[in-house]
C-alpha positions as CSV (number, residue, x, y, z in Angstrom):
1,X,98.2,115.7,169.0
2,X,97.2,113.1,166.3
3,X,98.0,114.4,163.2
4,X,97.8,110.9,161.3
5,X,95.6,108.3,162.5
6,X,97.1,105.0,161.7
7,X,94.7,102.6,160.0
8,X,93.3,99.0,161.7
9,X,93.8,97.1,158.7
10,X,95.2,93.8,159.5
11,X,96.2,91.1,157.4
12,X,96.4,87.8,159.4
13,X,98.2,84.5,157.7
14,X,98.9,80.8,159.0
15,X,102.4,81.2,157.2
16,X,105.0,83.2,155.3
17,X,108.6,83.2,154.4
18,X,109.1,87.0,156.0
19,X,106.1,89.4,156.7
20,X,108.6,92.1,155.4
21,X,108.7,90.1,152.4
22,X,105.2,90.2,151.6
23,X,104.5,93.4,152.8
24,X,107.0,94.7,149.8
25,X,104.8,92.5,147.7
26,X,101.5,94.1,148.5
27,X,102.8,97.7,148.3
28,X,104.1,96.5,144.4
29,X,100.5,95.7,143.6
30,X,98.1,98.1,145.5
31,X,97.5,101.4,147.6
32,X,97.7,100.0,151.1
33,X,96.9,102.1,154.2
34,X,99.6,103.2,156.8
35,X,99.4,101.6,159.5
36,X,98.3,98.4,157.6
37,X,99.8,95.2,159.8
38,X,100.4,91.9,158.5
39,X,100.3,89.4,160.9
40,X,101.7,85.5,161.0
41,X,101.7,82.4,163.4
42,X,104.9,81.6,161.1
43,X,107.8,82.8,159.2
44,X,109.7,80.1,156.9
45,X,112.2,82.5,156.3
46,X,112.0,85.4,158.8
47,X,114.6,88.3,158.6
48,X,116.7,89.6,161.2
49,X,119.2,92.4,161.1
50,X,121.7,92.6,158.5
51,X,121.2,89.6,156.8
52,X,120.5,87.6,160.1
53,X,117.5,85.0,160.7
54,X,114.4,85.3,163.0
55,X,113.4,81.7,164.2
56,X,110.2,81.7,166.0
57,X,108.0,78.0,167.3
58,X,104.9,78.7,165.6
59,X,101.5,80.0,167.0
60,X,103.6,80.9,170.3
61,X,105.0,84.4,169.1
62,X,103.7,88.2,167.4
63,X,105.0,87.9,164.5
64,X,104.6,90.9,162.2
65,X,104.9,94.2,159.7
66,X,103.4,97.5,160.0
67,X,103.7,100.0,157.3
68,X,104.4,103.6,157.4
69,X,104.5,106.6,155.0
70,X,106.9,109.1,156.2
71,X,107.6,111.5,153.7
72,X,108.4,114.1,155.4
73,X,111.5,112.4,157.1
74,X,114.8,112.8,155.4
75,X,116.8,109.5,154.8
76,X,120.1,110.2,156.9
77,X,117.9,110.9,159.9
78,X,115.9,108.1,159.0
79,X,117.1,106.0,162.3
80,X,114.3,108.0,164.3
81,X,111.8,105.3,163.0
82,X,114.4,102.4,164.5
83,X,114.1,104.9,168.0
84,X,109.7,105.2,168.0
85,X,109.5,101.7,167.1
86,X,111.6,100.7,170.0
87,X,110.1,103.3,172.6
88,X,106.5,101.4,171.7
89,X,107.7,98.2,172.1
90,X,109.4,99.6,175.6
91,X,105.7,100.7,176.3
92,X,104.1,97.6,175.8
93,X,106.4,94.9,177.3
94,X,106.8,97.0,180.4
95,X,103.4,96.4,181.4
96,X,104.5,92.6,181.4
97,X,107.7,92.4,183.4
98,X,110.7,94.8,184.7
99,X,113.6,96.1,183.6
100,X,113.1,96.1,179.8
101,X,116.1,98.2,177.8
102,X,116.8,99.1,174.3
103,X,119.7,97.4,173.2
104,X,121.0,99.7,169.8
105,X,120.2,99.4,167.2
106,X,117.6,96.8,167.1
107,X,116.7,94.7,170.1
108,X,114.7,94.8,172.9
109,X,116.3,93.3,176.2
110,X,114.9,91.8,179.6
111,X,117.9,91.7,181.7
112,X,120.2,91.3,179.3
113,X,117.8,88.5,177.8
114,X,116.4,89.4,174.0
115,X,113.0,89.2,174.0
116,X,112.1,91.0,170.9
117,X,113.7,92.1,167.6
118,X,113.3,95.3,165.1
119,X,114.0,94.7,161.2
120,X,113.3,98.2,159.1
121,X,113.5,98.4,155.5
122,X,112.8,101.8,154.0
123,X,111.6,102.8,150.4
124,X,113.4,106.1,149.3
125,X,112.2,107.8,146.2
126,X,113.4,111.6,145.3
127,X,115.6,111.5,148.8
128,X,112.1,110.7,150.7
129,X,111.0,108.0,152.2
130,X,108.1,106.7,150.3
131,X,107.7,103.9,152.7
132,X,109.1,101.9,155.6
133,X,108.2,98.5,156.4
134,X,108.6,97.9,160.3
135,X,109.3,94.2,160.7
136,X,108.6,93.5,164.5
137,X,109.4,90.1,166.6
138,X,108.4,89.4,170.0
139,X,109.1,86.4,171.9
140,X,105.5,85.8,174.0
141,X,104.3,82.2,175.2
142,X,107.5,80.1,173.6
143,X,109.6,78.4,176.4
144,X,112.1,76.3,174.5
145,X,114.7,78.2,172.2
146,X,117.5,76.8,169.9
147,X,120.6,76.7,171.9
148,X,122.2,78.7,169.3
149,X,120.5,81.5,170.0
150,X,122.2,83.9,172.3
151,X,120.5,84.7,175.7
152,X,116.6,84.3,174.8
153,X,113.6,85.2,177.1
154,X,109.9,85.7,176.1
155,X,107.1,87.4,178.2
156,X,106.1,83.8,179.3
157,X,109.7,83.3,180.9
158,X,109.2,86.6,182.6
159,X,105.9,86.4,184.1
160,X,105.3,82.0,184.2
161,X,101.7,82.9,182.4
162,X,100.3,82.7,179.1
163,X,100.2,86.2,177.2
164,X,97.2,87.4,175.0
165,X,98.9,88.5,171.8
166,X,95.7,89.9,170.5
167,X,96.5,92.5,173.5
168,X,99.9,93.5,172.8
169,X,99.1,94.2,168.8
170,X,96.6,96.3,169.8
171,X,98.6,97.9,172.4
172,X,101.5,98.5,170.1
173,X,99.7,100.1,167.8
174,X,98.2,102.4,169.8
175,X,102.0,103.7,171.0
176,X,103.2,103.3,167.9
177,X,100.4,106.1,167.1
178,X,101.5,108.1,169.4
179,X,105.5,108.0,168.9
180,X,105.0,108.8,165.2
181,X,102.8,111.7,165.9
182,X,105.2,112.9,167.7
183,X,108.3,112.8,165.1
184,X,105.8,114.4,163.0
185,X,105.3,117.2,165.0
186,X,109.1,117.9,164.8
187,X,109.6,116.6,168.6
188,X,112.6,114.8,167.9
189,X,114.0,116.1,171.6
190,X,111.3,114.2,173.3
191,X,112.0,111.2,171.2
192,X,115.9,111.6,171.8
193,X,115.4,112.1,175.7
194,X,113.2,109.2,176.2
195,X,115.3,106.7,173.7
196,X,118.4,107.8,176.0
197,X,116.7,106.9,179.5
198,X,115.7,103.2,178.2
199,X,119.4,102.5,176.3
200,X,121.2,99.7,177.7
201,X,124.5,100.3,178.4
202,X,124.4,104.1,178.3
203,X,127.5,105.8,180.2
204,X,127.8,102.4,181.8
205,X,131.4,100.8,180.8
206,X,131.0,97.6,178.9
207,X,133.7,95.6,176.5
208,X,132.7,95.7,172.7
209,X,134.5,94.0,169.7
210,X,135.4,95.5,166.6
211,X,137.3,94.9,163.3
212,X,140.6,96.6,165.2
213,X,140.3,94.1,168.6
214,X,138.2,93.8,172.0
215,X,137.8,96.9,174.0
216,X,136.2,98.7,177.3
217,X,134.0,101.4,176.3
218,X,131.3,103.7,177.9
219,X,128.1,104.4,175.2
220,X,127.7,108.3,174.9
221,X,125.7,108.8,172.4
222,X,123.5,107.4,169.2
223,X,123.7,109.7,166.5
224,X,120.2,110.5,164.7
225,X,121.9,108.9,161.6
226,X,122.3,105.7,163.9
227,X,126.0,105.4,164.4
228,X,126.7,104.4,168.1
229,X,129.3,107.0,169.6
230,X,131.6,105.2,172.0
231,X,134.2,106.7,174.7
232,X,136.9,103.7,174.9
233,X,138.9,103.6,178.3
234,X,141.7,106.1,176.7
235,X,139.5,108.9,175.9
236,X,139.1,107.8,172.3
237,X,135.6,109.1,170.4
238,X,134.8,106.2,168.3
239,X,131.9,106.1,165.7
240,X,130.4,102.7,164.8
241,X,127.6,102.0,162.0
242,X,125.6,98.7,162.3
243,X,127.4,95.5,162.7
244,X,130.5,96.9,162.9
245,X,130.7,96.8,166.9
246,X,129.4,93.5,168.7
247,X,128.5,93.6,172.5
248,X,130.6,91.3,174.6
């Protein structure tokens, strides 16, 4: 059931420092749609997670924000937008290559390769959220990556042919329609159930680092605030917010 139709509006630029960035910039000075996407071949100064970068060749990768308007979602269960966003992505760059996972909180992983990134930033006025800007990165025809970056692939990698990117924004958008009807609707189960069969890692032992050491864990849950819910090799329940466990 589509309760909100998400609008076409798109935005296309040679260049930005962050689509996120400008996308808070428009909002500032007029009444965009939601669904609105900006689009750009580059980012001087793309965003990643927690203060991270997002380095991208340009021309060669999706590069872009969508915005949303979900007032009707409470803040503390506000990582349900982190879990639709990353079940569309799952939809569209599975009908590229196989064995695509969510990797919490952000990422999107081709055996155990990143292929695509997730940056949210939400607006919160009264204890609603007045808007959320979904910054989206998906590696697509680029071959070459900095050797810094940890364990890249892109849809090129995986398949050896040139992607239409034209393709997958539309395709996005279309299951990102779909996903957000559903949290609308209150159908948080199905949203939890599918998130859970595409997490990487889930009930599989793996080693982790925190602040307290390196340890073996098994992933048991994601809680809908976001905190990952480990079971470490003793039987210990620990709770973890973002970027205060790294995957080893």
């Amino acid at each position: 059931m589509i309760i909100r139709k998400l609008s076409n509006v798109l935005k296309e630029y040679e260049e930005l420092d962050s689509s996120n960035a400008e996308m808070n910039r428009l909002i500032m000075m007029e009444d965009l749609a939601e669904g609105t996407i900006l689009r750009t071949d580059y980012q001087s100064a793309g965003k990643g997670h927690a203060g991270n970068s997002w380095k991208s060749e340009k021309g060669l990768n999706l590069l872009f924000s969508m915005l949303l308007k979900p007032d009707f979602l409470f803040p503390e269960i506000a990582f349900h937008l982190s879990r639709i966003t990353s079940l569309s992505l799952h939809e569209v760059i599975d009908r590229q290559c196989d064995d695509v996972q969510i990797k919490w909180p952000n990422d999107l992983l081709v055996r155990d390769h990143k292929l695509a990134g997730i940056l949210i930033e939400n607006i919160i006025v009264n204890k609603t959220i007045s808007h959320s800007i979904l910054g989206i990165g998906i590696n697509v025809n680029q071959t070459a990556f900095d050797p810094f970056i940890p364990a890249p692939t892109s849809l090129m990698i995986e398949k050896g042919c040139h992607i239409d990117m034209d393709t997958l924004l539309v395709d996005f958008r279309s299951s990102m329609e779909k996903w957000y009807n559903t949290l609308i609707t209150r159908n948080e189960n199905i949203i939890m159930d599918a998130y859970f069969q595409k997490l990487y890692r889930l009930g599989v032992k793996g080693k982790y680092r925190s602040a307290a050491g390196e340890f073996e864990a098994i992933i048991k849950d994601v809680l809908p605030s976001g905190e990952l819910v480990l079971e470490s090799g003793q039987g210990d329940i620990l709770t973890f917010g973002f970027k205060e466990v790294e995957y080893l």
